[in-house]
PyMOL CGO cylinders between C-alpha atoms (Angstrom):
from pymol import cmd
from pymol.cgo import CYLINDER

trace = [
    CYLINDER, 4.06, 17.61, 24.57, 2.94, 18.83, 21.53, 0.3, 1, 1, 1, 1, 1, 1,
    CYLINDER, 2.94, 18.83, 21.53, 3.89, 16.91, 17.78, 0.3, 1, 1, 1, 1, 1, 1,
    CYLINDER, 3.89, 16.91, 17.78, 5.73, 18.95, 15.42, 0.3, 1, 1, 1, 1, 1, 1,
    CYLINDER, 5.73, 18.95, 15.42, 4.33, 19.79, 12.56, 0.3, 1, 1, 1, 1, 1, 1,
    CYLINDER, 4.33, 19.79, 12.56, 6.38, 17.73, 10.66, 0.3, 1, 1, 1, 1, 1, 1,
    CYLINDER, 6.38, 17.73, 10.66, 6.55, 14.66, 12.88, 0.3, 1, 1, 1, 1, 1, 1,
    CYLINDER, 6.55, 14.66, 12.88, 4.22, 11.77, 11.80, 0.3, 1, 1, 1, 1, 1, 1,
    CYLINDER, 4.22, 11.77, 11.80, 0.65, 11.72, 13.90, 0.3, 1, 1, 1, 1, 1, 1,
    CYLINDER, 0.65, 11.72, 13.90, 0.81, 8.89, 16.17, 0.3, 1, 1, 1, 1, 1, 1,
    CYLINDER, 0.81, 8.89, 16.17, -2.16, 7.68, 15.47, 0.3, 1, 1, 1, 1, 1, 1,
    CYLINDER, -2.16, 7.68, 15.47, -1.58, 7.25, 11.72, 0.3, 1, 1, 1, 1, 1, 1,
    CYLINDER, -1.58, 7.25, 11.72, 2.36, 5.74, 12.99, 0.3, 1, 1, 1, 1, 1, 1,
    CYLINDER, 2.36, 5.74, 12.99, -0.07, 3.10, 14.70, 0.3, 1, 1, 1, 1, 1, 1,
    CYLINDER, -0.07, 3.10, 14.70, -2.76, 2.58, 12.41, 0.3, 1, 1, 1, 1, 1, 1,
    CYLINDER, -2.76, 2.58, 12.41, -0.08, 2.06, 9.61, 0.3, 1, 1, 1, 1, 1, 1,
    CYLINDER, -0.08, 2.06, 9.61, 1.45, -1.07, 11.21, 0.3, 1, 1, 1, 1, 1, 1,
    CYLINDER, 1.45, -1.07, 11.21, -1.72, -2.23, 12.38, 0.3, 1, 1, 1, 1, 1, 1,
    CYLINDER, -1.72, -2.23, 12.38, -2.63, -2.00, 8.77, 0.3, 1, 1, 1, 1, 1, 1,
    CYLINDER, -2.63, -2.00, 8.77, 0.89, -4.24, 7.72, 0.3, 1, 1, 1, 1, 1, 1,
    CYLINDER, 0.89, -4.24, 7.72, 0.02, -7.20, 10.11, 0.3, 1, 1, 1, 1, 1, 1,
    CYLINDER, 0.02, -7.20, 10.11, -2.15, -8.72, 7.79, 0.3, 1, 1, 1, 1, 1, 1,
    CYLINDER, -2.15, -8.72, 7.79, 0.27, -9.17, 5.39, 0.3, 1, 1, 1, 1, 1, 1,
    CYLINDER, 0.27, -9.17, 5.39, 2.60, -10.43, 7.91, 0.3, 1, 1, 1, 1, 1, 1,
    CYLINDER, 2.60, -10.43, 7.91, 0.20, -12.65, 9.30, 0.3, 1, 1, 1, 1, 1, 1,
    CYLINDER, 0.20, -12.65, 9.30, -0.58, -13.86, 5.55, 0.3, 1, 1, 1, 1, 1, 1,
    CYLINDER, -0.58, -13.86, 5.55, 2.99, -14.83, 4.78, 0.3, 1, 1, 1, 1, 1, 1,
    CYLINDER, 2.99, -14.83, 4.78, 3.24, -16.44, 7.60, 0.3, 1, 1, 1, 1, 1, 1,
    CYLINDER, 3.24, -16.44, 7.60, 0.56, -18.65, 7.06, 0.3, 1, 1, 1, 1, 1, 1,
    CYLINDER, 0.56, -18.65, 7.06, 2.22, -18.90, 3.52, 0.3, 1, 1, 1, 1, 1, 1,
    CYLINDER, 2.22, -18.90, 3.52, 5.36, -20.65, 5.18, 0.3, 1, 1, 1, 1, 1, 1,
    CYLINDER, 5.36, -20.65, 5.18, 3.93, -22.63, 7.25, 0.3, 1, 1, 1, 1, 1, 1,
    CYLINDER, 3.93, -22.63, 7.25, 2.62, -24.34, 3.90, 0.3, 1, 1, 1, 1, 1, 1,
    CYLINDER, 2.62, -24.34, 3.90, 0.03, -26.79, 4.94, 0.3, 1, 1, 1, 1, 1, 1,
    CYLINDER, 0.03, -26.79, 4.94, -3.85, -26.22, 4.83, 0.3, 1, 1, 1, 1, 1, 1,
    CYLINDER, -3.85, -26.22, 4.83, -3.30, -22.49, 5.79, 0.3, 1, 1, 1, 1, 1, 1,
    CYLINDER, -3.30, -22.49, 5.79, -1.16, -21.73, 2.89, 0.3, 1, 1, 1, 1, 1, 1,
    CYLINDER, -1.16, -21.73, 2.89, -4.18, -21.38, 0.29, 0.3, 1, 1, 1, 1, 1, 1,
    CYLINDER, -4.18, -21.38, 0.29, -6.30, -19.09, 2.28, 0.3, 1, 1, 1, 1, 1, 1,
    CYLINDER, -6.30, -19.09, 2.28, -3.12, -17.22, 2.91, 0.3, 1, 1, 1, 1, 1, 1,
    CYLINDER, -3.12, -17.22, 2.91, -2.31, -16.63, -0.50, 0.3, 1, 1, 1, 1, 1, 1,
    CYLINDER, -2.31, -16.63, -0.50, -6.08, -15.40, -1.21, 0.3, 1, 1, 1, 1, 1, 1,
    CYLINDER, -6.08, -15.40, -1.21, -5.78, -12.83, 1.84, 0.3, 1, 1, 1, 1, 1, 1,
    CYLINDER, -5.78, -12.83, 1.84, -2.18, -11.58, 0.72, 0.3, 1, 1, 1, 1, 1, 1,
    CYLINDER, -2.18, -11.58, 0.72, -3.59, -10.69, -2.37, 0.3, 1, 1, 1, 1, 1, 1,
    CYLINDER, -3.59, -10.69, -2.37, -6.93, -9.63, -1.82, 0.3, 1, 1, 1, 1, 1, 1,
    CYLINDER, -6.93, -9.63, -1.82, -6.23, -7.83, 0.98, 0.3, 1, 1, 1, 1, 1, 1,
    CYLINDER, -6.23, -7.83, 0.98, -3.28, -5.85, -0.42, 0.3, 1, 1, 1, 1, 1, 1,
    CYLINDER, -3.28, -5.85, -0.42, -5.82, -4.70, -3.31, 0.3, 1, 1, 1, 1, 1, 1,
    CYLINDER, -5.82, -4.70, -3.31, -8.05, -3.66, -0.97, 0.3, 1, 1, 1, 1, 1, 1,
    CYLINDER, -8.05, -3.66, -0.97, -5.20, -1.72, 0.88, 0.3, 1, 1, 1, 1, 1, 1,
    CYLINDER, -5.20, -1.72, 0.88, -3.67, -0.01, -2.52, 0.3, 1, 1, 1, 1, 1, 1,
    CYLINDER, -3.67, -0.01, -2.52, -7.20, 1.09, -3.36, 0.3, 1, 1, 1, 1, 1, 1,
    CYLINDER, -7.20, 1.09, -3.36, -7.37, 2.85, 0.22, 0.3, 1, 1, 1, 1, 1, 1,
    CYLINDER, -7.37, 2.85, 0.22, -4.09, 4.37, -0.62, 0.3, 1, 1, 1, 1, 1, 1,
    CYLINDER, -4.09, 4.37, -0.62, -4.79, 5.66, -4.03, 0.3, 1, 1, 1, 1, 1, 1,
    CYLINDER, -4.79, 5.66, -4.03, -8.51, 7.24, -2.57, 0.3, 1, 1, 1, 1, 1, 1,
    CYLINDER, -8.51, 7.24, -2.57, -5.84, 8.76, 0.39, 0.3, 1, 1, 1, 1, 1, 1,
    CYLINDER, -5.84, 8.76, 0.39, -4.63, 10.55, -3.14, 0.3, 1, 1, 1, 1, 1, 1,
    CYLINDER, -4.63, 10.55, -3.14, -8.20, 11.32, -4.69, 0.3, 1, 1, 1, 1, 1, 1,
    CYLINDER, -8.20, 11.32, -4.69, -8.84, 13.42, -1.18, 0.3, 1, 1, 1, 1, 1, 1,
    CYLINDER, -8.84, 13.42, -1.18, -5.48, 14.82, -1.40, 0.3, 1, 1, 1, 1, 1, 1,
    CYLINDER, -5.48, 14.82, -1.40, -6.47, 16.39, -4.95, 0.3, 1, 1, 1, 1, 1, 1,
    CYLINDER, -6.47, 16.39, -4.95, -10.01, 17.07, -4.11, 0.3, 1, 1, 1, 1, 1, 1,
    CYLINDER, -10.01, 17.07, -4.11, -8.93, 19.42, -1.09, 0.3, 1, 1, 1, 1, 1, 1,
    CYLINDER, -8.93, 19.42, -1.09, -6.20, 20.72, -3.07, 0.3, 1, 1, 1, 1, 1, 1,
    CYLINDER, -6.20, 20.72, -3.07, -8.67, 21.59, -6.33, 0.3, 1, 1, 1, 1, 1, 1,
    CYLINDER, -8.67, 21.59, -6.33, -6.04, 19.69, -8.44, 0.3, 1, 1, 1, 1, 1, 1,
    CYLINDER, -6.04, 19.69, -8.44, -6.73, 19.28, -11.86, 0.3, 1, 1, 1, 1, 1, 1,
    CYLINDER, -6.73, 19.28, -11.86, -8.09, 15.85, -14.20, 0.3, 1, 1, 1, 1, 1, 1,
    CYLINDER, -8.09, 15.85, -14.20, -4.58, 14.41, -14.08, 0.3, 1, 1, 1, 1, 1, 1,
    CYLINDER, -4.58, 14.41, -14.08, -3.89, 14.04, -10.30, 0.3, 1, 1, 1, 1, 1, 1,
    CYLINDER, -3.89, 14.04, -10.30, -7.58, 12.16, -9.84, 0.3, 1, 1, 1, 1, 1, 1,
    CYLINDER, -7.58, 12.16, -9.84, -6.37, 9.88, -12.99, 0.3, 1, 1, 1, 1, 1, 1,
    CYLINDER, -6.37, 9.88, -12.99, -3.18, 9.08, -11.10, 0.3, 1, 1, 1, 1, 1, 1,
    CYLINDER, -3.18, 9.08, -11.10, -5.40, 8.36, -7.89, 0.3, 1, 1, 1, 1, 1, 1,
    CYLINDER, -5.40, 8.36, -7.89, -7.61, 5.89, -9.75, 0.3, 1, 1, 1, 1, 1, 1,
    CYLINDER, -7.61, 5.89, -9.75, -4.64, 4.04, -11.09, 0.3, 1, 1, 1, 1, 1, 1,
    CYLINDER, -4.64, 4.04, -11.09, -4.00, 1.95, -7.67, 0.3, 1, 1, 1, 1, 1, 1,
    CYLINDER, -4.00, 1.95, -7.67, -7.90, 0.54, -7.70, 0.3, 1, 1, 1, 1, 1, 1,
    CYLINDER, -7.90, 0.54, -7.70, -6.87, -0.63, -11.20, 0.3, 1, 1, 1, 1, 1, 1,
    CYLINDER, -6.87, -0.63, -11.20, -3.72, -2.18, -10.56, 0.3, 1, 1, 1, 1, 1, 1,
    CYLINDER, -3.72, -2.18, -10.56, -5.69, -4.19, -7.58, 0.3, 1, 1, 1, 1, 1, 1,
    CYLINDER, -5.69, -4.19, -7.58, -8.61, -4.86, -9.59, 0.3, 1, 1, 1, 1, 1, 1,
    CYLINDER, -8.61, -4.86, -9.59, -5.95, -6.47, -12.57, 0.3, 1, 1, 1, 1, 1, 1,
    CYLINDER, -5.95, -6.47, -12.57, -3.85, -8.41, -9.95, 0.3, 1, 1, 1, 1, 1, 1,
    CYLINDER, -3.85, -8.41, -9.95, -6.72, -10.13, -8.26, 0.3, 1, 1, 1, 1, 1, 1,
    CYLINDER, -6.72, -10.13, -8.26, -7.23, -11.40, -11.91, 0.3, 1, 1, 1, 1, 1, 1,
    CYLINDER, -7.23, -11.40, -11.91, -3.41, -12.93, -12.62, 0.3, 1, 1, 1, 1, 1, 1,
    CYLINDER, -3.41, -12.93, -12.62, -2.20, -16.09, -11.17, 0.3, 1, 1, 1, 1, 1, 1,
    CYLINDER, -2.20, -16.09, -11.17, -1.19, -15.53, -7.38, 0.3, 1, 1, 1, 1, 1, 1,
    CYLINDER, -1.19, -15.53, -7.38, 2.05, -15.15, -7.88, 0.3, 1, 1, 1, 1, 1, 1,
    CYLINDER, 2.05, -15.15, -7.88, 1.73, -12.30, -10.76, 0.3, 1, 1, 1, 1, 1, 1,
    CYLINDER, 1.73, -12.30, -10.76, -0.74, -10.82, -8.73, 0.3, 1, 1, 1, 1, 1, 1,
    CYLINDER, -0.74, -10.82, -8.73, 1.35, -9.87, -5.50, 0.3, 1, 1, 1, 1, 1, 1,
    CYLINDER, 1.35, -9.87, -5.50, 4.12, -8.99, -8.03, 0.3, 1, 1, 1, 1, 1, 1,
    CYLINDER, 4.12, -8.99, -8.03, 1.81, -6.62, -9.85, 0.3, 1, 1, 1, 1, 1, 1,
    CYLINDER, 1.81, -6.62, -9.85, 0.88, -5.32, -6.53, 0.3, 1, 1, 1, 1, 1, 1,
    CYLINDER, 0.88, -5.32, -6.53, 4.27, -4.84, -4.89, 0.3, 1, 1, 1, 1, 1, 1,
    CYLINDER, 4.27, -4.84, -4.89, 5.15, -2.74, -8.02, 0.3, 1, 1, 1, 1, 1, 1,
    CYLINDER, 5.15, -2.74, -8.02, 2.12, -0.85, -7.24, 0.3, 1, 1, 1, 1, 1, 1,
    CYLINDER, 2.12, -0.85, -7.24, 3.07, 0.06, -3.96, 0.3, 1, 1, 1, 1, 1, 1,
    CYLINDER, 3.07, 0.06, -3.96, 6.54, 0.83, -4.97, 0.3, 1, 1, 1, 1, 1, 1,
    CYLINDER, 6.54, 0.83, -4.97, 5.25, 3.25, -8.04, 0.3, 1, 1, 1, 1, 1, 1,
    CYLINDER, 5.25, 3.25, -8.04, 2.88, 5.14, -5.15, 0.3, 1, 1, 1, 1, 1, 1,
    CYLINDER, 2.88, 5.14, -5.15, 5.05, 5.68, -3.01, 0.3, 1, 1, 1, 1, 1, 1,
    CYLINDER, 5.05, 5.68, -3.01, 7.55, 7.64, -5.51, 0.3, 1, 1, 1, 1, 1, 1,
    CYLINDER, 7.55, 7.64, -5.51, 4.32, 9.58, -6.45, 0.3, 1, 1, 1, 1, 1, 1,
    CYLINDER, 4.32, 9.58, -6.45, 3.16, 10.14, -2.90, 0.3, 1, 1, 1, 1, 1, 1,
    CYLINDER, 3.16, 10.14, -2.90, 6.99, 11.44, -2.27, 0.3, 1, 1, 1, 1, 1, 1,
    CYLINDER, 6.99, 11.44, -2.27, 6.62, 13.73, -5.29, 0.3, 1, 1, 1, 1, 1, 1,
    CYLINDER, 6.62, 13.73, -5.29, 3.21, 15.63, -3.65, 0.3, 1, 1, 1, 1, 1, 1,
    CYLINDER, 3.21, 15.63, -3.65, 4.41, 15.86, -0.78, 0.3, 1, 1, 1, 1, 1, 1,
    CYLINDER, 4.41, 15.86, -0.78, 7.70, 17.60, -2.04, 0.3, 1, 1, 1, 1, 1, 1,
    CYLINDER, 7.70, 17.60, -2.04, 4.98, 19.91, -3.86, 0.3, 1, 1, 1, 1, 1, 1,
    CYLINDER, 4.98, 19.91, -3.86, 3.41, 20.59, -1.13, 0.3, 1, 1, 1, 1, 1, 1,
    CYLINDER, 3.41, 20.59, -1.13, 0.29, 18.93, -2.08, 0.3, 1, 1, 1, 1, 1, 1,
    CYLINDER, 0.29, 18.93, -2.08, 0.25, 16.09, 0.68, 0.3, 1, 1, 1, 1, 1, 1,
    CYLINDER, 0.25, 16.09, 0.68, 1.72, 16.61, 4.38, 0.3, 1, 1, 1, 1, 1, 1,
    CYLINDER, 1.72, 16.61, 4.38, 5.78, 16.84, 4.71, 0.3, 1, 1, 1, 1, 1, 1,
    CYLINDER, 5.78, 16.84, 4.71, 5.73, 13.44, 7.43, 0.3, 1, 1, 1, 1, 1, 1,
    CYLINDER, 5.73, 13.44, 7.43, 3.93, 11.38, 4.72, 0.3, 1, 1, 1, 1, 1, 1,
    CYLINDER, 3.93, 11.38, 4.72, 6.63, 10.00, 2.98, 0.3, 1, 1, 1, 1, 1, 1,
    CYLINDER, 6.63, 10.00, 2.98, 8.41, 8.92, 6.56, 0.3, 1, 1, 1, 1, 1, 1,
    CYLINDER, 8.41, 8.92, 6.56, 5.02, 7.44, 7.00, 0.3, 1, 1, 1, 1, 1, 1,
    CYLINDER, 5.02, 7.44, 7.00, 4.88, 5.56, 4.26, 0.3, 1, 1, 1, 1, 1, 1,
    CYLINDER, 4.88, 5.56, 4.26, 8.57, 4.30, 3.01, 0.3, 1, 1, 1, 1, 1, 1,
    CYLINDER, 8.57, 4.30, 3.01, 8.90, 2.20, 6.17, 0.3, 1, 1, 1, 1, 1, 1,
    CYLINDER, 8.90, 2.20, 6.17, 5.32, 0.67, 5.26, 0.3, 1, 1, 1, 1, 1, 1,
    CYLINDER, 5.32, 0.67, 5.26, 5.56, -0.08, 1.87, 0.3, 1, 1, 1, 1, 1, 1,
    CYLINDER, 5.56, -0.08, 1.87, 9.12, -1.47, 2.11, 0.3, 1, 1, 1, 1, 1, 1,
    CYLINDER, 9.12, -1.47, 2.11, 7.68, -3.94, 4.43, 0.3, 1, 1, 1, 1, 1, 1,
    CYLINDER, 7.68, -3.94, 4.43, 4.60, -4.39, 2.31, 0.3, 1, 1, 1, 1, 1, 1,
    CYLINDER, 4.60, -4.39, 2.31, 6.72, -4.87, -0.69, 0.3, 1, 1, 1, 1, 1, 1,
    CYLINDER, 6.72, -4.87, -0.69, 8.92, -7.37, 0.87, 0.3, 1, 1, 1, 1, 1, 1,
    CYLINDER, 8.92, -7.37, 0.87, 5.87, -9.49, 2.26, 0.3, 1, 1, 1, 1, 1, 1,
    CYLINDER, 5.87, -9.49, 2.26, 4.30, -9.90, -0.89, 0.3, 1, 1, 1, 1, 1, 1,
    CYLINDER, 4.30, -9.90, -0.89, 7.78, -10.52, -3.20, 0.3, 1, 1, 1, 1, 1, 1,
    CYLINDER, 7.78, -10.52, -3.20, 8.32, -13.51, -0.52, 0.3, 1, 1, 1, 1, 1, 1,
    CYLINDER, 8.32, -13.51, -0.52, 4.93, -14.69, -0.53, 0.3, 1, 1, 1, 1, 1, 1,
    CYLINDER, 4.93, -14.69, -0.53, 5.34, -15.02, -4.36, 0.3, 1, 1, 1, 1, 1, 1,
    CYLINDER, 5.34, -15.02, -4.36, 8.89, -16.71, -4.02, 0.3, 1, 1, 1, 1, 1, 1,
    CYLINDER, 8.89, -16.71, -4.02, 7.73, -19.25, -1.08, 0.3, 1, 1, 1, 1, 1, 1,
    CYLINDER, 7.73, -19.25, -1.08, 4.09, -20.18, -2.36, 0.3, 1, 1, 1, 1, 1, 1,
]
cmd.load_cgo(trace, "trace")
């Protein structure tokens, strides 16, 4: 049976929550709060830099197949930056700066794919994601 073409691939469904067990995995080893808890707070944040930088270069190819204009690869840069600045704050700023970040993509992924400029199934993709993303990082600021 063949996907719509509005249904969400399968394999990006899978590597998407593939791609979230880190962070569960990382708050987890924030509550358990005993020589794991350090290292745990260094991959929650590092690792969801790394991850918004993948997701704002997911928006640089959207505007480079789409010919888009200065603004739109702007916009796409902005997630490497917001990584970059929360690696730099104290841990708990940092995976507050970076659950905003993923929150303020994933309006702006919403808005190009209402455009037209990024596939209809992103946004089903991604909500489910980036709620869970979001909520792993505000409670491994609240709990560290």
């Amino acid at each position: 049976m063949h996907e719509q073409h509005d249904d969400v691939p399968k394999v990006a469904l899978l590597l998407g929550w593939l791609g979230v067990l880190p962070f569960a995995a990382a708050l987890a080893g924030i509550a358990l709060g005993d020589f794991t808890a350090h290292l745990a707070n260094a991959v929650l944040l590092i690792y969801g830099a790394v991850i918004l930088s993948f997701m704002g270069g997911v928006q640089w190819g959207l505007a480079m197949a789409a010919g888009s204009g200065p603004a739109r690869y702007v916009a796409s840069v902005v997630p490497a930056l917001a990584g970059w600045a929360a690696v730099h704050l104290s841990s708990d700023g940092g995976k507050l700066l970076l659950a905003a970040a993923f929150l303020g993509l994933m309006l702006h992924d919403q808005r190009t794919a209402a455009a037209g400029e990024a596939p209809a199934w992103y946004p089903r993709l991604r909500r489910p994601l980036t709620i869970t993303v979001v909520i792993c990082l505000v409670l491994g600021s609240l709990i560290a």
